[in-house]
Backbone as ProteinMPNN parsed JSONL, in Angstrom:
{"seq_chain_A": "XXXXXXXXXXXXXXXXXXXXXXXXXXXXXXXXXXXXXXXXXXXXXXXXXXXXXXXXXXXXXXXXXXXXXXXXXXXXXXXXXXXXXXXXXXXXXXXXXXXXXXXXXXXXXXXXXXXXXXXXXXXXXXXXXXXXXXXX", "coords_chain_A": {"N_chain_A": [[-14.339, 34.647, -3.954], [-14.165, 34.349, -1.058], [-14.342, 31.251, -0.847], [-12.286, 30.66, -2.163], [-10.042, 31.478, -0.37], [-11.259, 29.853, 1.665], [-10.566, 27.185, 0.577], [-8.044, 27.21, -0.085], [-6.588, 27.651, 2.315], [-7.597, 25.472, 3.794], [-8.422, 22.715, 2.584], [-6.407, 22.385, 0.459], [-4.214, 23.131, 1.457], [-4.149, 20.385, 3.084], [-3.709, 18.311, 0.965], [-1.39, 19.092, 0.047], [0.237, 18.906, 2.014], [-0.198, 17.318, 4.192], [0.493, 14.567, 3.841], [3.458, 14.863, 3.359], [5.466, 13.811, 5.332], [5.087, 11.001, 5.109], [5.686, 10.391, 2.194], [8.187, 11.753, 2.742], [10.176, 10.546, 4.481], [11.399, 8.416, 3.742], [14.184, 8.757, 2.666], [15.426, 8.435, 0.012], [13.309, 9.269, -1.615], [12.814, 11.716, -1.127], [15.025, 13.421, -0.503], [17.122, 15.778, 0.939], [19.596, 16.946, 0.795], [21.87, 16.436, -1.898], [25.131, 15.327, -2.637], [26.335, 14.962, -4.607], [25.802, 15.517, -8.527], [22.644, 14.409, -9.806], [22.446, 11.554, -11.608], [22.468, 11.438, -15.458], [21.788, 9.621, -17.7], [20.276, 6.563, -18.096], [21.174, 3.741, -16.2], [23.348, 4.073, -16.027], [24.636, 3.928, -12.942], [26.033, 3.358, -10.269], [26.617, 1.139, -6.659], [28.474, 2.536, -5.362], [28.448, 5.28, -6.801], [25.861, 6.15, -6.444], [26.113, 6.084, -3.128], [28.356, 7.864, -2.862], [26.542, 10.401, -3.838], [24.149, 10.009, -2.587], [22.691, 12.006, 0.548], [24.327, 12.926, 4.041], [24.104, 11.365, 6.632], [23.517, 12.99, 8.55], [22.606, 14.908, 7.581], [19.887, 13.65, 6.533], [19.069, 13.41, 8.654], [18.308, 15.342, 10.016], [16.097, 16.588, 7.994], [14.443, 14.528, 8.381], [13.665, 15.426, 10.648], [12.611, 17.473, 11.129], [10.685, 17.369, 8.962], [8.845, 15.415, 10.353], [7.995, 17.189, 12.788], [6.783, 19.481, 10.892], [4.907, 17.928, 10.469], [3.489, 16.856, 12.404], [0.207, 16.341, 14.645], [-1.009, 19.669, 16.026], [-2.079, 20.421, 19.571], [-4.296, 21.346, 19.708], [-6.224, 20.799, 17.357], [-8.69, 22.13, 14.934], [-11.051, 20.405, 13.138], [-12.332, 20.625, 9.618], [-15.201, 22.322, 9.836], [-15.646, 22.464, 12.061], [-16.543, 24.008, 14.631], [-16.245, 25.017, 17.63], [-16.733, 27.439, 18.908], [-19.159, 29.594, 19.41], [-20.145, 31.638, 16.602], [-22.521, 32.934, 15.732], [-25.961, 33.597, 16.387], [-28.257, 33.682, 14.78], [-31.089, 31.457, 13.354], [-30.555, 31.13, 10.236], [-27.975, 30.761, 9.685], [-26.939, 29.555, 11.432], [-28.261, 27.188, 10.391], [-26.765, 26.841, 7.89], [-24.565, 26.028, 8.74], [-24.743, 23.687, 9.755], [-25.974, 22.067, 7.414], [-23.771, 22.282, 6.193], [-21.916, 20.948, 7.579], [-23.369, 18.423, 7.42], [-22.675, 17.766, 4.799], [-20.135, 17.446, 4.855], [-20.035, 15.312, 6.076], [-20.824, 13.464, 5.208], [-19.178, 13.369, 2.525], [-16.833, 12.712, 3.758], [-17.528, 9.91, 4.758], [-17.768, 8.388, 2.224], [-15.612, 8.881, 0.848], [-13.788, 6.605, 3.308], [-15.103, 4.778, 2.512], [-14.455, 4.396, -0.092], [-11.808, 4.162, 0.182], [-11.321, 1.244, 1.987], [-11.498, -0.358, -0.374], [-8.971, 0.087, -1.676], [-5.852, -0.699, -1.999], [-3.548, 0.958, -0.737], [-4.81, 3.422, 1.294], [-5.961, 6.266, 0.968], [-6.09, 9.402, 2.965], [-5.881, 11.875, 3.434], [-7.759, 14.158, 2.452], [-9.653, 13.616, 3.794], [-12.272, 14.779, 5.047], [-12.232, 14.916, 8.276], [-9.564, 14.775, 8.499], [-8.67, 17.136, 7.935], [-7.734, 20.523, 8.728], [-9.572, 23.281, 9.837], [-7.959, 25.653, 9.031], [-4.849, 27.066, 8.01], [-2.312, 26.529, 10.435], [0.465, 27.524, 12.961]], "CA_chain_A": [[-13.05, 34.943, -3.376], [-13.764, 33.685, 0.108], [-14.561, 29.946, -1.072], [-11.118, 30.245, -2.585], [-9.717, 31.183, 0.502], [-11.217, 28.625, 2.8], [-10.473, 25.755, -0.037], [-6.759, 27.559, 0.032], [-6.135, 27.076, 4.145], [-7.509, 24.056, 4.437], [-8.629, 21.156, 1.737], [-5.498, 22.111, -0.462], [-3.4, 23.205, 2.2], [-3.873, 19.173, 3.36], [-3.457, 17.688, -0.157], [-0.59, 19.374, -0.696], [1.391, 18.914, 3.316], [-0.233, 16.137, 5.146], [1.486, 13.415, 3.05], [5.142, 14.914, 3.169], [6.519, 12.742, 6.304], [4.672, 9.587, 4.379], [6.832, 10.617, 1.195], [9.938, 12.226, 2.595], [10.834, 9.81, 5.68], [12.533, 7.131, 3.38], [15.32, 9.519, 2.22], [15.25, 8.465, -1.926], [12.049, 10.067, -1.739], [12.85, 13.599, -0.361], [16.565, 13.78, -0.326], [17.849, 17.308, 1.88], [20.764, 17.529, 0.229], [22.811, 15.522, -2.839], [26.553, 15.37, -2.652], [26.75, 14.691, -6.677], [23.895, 15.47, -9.79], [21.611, 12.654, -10.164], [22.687, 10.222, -13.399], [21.747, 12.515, -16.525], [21.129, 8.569, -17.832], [19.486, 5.171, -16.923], [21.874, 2.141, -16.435], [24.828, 4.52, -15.397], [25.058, 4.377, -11.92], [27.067, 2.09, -9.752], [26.76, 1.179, -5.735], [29.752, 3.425, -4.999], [28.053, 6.795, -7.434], [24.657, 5.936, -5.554], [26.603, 6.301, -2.172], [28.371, 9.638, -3.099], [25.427, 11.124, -4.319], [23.279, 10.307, -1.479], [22.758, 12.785, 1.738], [25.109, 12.402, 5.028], [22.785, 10.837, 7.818], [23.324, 13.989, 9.676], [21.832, 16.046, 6.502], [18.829, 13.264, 6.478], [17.831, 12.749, 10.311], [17.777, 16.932, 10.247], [15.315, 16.83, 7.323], [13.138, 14.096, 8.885], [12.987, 15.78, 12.2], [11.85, 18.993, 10.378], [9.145, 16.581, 8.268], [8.248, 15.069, 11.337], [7.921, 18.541, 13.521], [6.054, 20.117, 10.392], [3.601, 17.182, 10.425], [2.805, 16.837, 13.856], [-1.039, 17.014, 14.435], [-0.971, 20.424, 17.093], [-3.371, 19.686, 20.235], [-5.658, 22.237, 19.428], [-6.473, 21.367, 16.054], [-10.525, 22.181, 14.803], [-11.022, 20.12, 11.85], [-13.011, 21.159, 9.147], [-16.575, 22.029, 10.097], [-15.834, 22.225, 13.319], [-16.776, 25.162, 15.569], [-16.15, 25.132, 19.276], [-16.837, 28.577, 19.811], [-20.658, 30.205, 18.722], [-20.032, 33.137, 16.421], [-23.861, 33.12, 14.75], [-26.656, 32.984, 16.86], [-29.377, 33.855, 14.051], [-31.013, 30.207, 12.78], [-30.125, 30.809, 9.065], [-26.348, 30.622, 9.661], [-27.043, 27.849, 12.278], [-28.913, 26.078, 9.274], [-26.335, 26.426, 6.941], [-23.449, 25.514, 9.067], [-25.391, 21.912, 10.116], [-25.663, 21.591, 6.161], [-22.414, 21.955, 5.472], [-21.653, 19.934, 8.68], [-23.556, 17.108, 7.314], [-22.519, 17.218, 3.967], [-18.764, 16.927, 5.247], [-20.044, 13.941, 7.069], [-21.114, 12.258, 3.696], [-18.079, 13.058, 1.713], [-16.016, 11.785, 4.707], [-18.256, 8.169, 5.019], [-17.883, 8.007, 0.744], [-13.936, 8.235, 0.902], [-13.51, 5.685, 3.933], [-15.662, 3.722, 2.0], [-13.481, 4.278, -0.791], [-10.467, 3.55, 0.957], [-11.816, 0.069, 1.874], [-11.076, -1.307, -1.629], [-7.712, 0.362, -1.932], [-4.786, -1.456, -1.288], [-3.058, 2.079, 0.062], [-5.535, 4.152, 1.161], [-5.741, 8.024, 0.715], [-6.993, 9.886, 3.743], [-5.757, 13.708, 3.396], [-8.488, 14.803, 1.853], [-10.873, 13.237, 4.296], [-12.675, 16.685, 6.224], [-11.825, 14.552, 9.065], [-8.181, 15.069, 8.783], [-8.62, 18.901, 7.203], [-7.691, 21.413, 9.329], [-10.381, 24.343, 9.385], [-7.397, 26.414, 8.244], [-3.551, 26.512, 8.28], [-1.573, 26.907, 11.571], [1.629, 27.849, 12.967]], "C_chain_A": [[-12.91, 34.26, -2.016], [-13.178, 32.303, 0.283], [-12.987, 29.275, -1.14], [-10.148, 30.021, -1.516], [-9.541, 30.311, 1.531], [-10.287, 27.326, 1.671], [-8.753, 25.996, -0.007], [-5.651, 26.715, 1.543], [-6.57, 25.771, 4.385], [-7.59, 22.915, 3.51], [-7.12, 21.15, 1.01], [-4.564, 22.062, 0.196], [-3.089, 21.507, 2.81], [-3.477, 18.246, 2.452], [-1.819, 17.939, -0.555], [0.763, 19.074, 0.736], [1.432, 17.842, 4.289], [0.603, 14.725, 4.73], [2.549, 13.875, 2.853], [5.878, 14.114, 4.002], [5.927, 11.225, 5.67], [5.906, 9.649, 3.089], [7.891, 10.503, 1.267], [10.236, 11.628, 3.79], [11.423, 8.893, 4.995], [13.071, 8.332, 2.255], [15.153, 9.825, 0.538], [14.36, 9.188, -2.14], [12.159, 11.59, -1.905], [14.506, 13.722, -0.508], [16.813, 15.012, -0.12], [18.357, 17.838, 0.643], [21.156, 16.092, -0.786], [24.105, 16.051, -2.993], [26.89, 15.608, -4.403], [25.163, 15.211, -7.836], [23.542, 14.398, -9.764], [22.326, 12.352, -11.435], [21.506, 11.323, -14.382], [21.405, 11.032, -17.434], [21.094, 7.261, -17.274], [20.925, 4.213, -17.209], [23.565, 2.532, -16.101], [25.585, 4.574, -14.539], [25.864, 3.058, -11.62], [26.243, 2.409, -8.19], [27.263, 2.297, -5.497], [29.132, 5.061, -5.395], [26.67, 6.554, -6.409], [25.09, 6.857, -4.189], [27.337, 7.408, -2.024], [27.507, 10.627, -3.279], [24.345, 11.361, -2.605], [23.706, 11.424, 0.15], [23.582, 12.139, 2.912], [23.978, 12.147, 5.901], [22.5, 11.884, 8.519], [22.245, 14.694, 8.974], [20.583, 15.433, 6.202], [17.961, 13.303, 7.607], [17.826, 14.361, 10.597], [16.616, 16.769, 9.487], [14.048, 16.204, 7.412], [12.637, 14.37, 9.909], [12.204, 16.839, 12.147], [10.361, 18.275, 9.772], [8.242, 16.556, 9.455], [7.34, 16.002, 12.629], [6.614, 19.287, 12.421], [4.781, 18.666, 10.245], [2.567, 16.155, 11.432], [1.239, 17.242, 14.079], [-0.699, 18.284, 16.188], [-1.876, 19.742, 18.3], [-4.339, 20.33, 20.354], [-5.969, 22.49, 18.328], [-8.273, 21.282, 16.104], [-9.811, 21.939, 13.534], [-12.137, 20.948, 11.346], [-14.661, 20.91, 9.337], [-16.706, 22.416, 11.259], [-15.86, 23.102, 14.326], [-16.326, 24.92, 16.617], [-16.654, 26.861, 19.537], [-18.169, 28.883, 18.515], [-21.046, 31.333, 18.284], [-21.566, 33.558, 15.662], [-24.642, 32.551, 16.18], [-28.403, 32.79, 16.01], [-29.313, 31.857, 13.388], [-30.529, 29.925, 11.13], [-28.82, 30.5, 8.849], [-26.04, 29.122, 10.44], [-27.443, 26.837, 11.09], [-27.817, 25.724, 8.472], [-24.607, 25.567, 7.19], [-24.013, 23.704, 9.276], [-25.509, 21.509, 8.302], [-24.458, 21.5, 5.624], [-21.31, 20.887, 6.227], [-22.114, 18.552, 7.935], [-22.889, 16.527, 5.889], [-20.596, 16.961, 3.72], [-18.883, 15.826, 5.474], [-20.333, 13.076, 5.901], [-19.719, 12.142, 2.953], [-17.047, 12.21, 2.748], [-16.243, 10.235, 4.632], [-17.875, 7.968, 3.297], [-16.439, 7.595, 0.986], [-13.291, 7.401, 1.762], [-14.002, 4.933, 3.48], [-14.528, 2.967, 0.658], [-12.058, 3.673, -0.362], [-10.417, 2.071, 1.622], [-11.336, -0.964, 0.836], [-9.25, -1.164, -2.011], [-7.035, -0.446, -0.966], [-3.952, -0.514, -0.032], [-4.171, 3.245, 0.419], [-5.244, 5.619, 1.616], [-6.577, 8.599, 1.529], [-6.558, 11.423, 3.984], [-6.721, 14.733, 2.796], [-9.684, 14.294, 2.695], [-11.582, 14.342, 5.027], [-12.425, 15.848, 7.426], [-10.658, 14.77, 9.871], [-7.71, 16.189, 8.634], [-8.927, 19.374, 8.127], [-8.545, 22.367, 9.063], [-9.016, 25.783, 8.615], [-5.754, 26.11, 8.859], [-3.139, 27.012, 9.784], [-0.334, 26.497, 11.6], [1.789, 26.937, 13.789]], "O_chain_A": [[-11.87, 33.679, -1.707], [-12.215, 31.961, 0.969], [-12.511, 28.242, -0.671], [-9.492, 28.985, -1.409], [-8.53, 29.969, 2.145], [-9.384, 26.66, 2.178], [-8.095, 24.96, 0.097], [-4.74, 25.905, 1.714], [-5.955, 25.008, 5.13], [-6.722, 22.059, 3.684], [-6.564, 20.055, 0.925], [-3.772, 21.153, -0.052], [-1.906, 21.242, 3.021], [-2.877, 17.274, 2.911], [-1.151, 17.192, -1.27], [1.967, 19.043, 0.484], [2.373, 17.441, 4.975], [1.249, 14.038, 5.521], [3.02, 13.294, 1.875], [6.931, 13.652, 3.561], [6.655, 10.274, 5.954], [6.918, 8.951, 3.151], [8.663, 9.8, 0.615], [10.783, 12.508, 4.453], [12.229, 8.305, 5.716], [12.462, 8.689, 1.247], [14.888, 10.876, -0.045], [14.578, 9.975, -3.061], [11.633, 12.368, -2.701], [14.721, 14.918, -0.702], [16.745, 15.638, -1.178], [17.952, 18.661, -0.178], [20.811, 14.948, -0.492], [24.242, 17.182, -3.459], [27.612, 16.377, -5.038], [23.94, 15.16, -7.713], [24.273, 13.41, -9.692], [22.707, 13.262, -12.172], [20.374, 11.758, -14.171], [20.434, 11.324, -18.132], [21.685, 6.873, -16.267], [21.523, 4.091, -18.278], [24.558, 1.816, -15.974], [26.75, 4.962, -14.624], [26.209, 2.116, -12.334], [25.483, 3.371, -8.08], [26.465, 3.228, -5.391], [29.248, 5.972, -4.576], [26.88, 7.103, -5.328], [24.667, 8.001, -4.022], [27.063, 8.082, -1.032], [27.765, 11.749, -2.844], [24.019, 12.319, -1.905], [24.826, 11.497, 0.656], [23.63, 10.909, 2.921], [22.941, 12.802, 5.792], [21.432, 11.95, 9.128], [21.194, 15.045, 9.51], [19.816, 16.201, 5.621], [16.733, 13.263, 7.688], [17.199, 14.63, 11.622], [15.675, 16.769, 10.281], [12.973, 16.622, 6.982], [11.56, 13.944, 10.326], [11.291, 17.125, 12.921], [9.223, 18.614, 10.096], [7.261, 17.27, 9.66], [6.336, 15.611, 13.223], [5.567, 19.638, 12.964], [3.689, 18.956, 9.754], [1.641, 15.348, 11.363], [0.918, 18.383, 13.746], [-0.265, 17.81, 17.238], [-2.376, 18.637, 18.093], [-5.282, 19.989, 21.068], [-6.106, 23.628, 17.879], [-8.972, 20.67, 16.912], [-8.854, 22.47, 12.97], [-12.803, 21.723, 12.032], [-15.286, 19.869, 9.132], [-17.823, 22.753, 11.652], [-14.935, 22.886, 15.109], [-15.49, 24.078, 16.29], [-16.891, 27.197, 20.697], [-18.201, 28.589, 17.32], [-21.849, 32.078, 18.846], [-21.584, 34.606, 15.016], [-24.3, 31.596, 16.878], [-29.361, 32.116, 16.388], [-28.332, 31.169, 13.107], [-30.194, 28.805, 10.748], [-28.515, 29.951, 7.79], [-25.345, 28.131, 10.215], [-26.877, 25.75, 10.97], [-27.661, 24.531, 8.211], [-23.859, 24.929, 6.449], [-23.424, 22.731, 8.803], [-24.979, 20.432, 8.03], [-24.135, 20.741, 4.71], [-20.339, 20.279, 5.776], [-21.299, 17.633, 7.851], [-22.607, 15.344, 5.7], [-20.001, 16.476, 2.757], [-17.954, 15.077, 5.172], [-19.935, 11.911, 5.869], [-19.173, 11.054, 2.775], [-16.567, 11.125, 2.417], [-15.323, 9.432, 4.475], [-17.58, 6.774, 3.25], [-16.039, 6.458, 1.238], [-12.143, 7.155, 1.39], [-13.536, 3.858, 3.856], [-14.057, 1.846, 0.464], [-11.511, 2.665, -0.809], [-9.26, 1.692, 1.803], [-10.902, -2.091, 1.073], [-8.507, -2.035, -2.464], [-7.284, -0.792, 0.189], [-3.725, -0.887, 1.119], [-4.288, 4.066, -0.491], [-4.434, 5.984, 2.469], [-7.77, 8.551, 1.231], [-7.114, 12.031, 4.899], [-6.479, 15.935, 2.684], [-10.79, 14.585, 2.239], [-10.818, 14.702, 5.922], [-12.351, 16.865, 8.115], [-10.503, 14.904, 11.085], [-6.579, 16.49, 9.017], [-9.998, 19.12, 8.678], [-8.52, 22.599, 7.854], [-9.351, 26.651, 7.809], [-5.429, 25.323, 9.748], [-3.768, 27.972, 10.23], [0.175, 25.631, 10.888], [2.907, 26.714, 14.254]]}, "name": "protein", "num_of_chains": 1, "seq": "XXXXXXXXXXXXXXXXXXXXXXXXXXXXXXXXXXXXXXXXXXXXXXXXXXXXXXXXXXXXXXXXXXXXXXXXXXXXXXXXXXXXXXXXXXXXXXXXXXXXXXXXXXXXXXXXXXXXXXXXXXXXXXXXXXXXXXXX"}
């Protein structure tokens, strides 16, 4: 139950929020609001139905300032792993936090490695960029 928790607040919580201002900052992507239904088929639209359909600039540069605002890094974020404050002083808890410390530090070095070959590379899932849990 805990596991679920942590993997809840933070690894999924980044998979699923850190990539929304990458997505939803070019409008087609994310669209606020639509004036009209989307085309119920392909090859129907026009310039002109496009341009009805799409959001008023006012109803887009609100929705990217909101993206932008919700995907702000805070300045007191602790990524994952990352203590600042020393709630264990017994060595078995110390042990297991430096193991789980290091083995963040491997999966981290694998997926920059990974990301190397990629043309776009995918870094929301790096424990680097994972918040130890969600914040307001």
């Amino acid at each position: 139950y805990l596991t679920m928790w942590i993997y809840c607040c933070s690894a999924r919580h980044a998979a699923l929020n850190n990539g929304q201002y990458d997505l939803g900052a070019w409008m087609p992507n994310f669209p606020a609001t639509m004036r009209n239904p989307p085309p119920q088929a392909k090859g129907t639209t026009s310039l002109e139905s496009y341009l009805d359909t799409i959001p008023e600039v006012n109803s887009t540069s609100l929705a990217i300032y909101i993206l932008w605002i919700l995907c702000c890094e805070p300045g007191d974020s602790r990524f994952l792993g990352t203590y600042p404050d020393e709630h264990f002083t017994a060595e078995e808890p110390k042990q297991l936090i430096a193991a789980f410390q290091g083995r963040l530090a491997q999966i981290s070095q694998e997926i920059q490695e990974r990301n190397r070959s990629l043309p776009i590379p995918y870094r929301y899932l790096d424990p680097h960029q994972i918040e130890n849990s969600t914040s307001i």
